[in-house]
Structure formats: C-alpha cells, structure tokens
VOGU-3710 file (C-alpha; in Angstrom, 3 decimals, decimal comma):
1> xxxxxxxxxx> 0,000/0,000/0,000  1,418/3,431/-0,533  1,040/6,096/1,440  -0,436/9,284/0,025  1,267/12,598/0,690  -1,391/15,206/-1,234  -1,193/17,664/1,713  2,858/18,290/1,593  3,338/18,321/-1,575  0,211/20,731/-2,577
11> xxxxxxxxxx> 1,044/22,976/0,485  4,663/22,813/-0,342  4,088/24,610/-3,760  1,383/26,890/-1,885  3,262/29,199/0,575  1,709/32,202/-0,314  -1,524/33,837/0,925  -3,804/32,454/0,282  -2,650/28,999/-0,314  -2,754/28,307/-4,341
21> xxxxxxxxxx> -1,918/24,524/-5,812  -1,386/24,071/-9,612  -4,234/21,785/-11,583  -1,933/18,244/-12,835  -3,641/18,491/-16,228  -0,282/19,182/-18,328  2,062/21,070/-18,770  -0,294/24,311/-19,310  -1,490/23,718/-15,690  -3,937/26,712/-14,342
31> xxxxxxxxxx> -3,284/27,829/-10,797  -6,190/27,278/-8,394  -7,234/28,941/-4,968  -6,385/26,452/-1,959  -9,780/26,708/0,309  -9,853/26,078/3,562  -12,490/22,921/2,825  -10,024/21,876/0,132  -7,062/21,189/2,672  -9,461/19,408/4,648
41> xxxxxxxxxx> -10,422/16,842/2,246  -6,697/16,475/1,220  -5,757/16,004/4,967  -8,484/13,393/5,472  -7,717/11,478/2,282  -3,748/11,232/3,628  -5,563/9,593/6,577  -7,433/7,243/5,027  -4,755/5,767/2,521  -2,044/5,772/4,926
51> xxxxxxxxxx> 0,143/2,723/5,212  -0,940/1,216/9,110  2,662/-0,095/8,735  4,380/2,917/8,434  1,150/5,851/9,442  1,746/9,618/9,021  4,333/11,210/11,062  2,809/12,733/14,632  4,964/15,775/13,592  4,133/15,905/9,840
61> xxxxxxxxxx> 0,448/15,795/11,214  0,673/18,737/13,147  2,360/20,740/10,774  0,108/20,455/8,338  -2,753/21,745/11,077  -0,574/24,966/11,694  -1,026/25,473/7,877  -4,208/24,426/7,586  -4,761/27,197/11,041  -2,378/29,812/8,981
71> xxxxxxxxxx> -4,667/29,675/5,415  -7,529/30,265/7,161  -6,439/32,929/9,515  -5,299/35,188/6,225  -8,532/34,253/4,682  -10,151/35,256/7,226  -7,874/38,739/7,947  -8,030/39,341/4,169  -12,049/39,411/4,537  -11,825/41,742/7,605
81> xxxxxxxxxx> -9,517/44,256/6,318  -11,714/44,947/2,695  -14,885/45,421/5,177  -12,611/48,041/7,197  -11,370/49,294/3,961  -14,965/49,878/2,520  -16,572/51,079/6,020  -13,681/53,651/5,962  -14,383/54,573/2,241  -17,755/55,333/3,295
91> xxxxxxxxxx> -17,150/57,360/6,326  -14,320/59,738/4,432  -17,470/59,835/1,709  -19,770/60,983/3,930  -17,348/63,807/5,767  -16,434/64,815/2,998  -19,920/65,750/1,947  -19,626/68,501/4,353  -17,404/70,099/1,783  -20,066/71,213/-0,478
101> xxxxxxxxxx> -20,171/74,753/-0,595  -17,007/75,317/0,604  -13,852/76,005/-1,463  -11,059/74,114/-1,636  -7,377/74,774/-2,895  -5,676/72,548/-4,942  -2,790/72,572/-8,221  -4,325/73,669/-11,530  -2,673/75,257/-14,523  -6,135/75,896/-16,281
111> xxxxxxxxxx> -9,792/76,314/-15,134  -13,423/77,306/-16,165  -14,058/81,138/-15,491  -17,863/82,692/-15,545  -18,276/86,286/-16,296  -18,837/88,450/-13,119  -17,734/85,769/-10,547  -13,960/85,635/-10,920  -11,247/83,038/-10,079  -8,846/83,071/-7,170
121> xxxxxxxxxx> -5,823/81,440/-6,776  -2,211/81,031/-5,178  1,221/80,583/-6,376  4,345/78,508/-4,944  6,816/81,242/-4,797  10,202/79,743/-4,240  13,032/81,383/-1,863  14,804/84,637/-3,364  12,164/85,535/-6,128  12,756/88,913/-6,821
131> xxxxxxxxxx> 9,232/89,501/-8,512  6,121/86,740/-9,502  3,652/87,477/-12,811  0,422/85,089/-13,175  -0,376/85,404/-16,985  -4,298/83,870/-17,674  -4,496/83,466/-21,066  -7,723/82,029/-23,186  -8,675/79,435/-24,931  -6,666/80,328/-28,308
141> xxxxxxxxxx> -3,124/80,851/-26,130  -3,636/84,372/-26,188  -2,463/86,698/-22,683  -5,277/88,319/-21,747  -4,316/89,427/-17,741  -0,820/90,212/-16,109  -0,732/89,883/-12,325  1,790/90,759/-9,630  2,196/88,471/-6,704  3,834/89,317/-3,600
151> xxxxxxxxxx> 7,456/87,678/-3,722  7,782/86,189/-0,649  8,511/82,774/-0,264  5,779/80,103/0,309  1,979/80,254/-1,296  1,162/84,048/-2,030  -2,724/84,536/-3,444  -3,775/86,417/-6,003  -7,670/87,157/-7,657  -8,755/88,233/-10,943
161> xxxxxxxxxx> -11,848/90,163/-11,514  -12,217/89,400/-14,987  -11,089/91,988/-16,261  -8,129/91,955/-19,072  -5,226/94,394/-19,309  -7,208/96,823/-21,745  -10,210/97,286/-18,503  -12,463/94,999/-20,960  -14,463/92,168/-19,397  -13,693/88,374/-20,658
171> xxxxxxxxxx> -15,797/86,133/-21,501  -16,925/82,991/-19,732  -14,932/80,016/-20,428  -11,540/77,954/-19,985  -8,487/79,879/-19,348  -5,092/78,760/-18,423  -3,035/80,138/-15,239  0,533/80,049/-15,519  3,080/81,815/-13,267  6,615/83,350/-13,593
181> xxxxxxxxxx> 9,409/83,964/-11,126  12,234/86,406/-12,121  15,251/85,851/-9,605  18,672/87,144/-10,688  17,513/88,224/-14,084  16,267/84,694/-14,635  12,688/84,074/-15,603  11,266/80,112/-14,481  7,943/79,056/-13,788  6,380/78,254/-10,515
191> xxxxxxxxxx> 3,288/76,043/-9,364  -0,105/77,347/-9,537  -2,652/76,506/-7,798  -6,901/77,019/-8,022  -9,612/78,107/-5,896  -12,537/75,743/-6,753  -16,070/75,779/-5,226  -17,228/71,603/-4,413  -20,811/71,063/-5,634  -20,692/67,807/-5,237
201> xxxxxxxxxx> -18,947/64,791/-3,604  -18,264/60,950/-4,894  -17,062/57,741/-4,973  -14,329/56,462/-7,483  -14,985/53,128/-9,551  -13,958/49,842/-7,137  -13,279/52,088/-4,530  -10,730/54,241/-5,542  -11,436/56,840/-3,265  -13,403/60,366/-3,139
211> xxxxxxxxxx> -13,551/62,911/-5,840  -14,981/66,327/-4,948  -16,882/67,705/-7,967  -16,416/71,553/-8,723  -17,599/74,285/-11,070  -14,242/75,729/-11,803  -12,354/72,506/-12,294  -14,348/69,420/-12,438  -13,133/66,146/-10,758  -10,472/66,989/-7,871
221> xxxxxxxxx> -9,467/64,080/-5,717  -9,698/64,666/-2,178  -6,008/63,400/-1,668  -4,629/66,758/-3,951  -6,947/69,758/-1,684  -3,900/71,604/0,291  -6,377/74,188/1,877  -10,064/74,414/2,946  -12,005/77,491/3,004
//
C-alpha cells in the first residue's frame, strides 16, 4: 500500500496567501485557490490511505494543522480588512460631503471662469524671487491678464476680476493660469494653484477613493486639496 502525501506536496508549492496549488492536467497547468475545505479533504484522504505499517508522522500531522490554522487565519484577515477598507471609504465619503459649498485649494494650470464671478488662486513662490507674474491666457493661447504676486517665499494669493489688461471684461470660459518667477535676471515658472467651489462629492470606480466635484475645475481628488475654506 502506498502512502499518500497530497497535503505536503500541494502545500509545499502553496506558501503564499492564500494557499494556491497548480491543476496536474499538463504542462499548461492553471493555478487554483487552496480553500480552507479543500485542505481538509486532502488532509483526510492522507488519513485514510495511509500505510498502518508505516502511518503519518505525529509531527508531519501537526504541521500540516498549523497550515491548515495559517490559510484560514489570512482568509479570514483578508475578509476583515476589505470590510474596514470599505466602512472607511464610506465614512471619508460621507465627511467629505460637508465640503459642499465650501472652497477648496488645490494645483491647476487651467480652469473654467464665468463672467462676473472671478477666479482666485495662489502661487508657490520659491526662496529669493525677486518679482512673480500670473499670466491667464484664453482658450486660443492668447495673454489676456498680467498679475503681480507678492514675492515672498511660500503660497502668495492672487484674484482676478475678470477683467483683461485693456479694462475689458472676458468672456466665460476655460483659461489657463501660468506663473513666472524672475530671480537674478532669470525668468522660471512656478506652481499654480486654483480656488474651486465643491458642488458635489463621490465615490471612485472599485473604490478608488473620493472625488470632490467643482464648477471651476471638475473632478479633484480629495487626496490633492492643500487648503479648505
């Protein structure tokens, strides 16, 4: 009679989490999910086609039960942690809710103006600028306001009325914001960033996470907003 080892050899090949064993159906074999139930009915088959001449090892035994105990602890953990995972989606959902209405501040190098409400914004102004222009330009490329920002280091705010250079009022639409730092007779460009109001809050595909919804600059994901207002 020979003795049948199915447990150690299909645990063997399965030490990772959760336990996986490979089908014996050739050599294109497709890798299949160790259950819990599955190691029990390998475990009890050992037991019933072992040689009484020559029975399973005491020690063999009980490693194969610490497995066994191991599989189904990760199973197990695995479950719990994507029920944390989604009852903490949900909660950061619903706070966030709380944000509609409010206006939050986040990197942008373009966003949707309407006539008569203006756009707001800061820039990163890095150590030793000696002066900071934001240039808004439209839809075609075209300048259409120059703005001086305080040179100090750190984020430094700045507001447009709608109004161009020539007094004239734009239009509504998509405008880019772009700023530049002269220091030392060097011109280089410096992070902007965009005031945008949330009017809405929700929940990525699978989970992803929360995306406020806003007028000036559609989908922002809550892990970007640097300030709250």
């Amino acid at each position: 009679m020979t003795t049948s080892n199915a447990i150690g050899s299909a645990t063997h090949s399965a030490s990772g989490s959760p336990a996986t064993a490979a089908s014996a159906g050739g050599s294109g074999g497709v890798m299949q999910t160790l259950t819990a139930n599955d190691f029990l009915t390998l475990m009890t088959a050992q037991l019933k086609n072992q040689d009484p001449l020559n029975p399973t090892d005491s020690n063999q035994f009980l490693s194969q039960l610490a497995q066994l105990s191991t599989v189904t602890g990760i199973s197990s953990m695995s479950s719990t942690m994507s029920t944390l995972s989604n009852a903490l989606l949900s909660s950061q959902a619903l706070t966030s809710a709380a944000l509609v209405g409010h206006s939050v501040l986040t990197t942008a190098s373009s966003a949707t103006f309407t006539s008569g409400q203006g756009l707001a914004g800061a820039v990163q102004v890095p150590a030793n600028a000696g002066s900071v222009t934001v240039t808004i330009s439209d839809a075609s490329g075209t300048p259409v306001r120059h703005i001086a920002v305080p040179a100090g280091a750190g984020l430094q705010g700045f507001q447009w009325d709608g109004t161009t250079d020539a007094g004239s009022a734009a239009g509504s639409g998509v405008y880019s914001i772009a700023a530049s730092v002269n220091s030392g007779g060097t011109n280089q460009a410096a992070t902007t960033l965009i005031n945008a109001t949330v009017t809405s809050v929700s929940l990525g595909a699978n989970g992803s996470g929360v995306t406020l919804n806003t007028a000036q600059l559609g989908p922002v994901a809550l892990s970007s907003v640097q300030q709250i207002s």
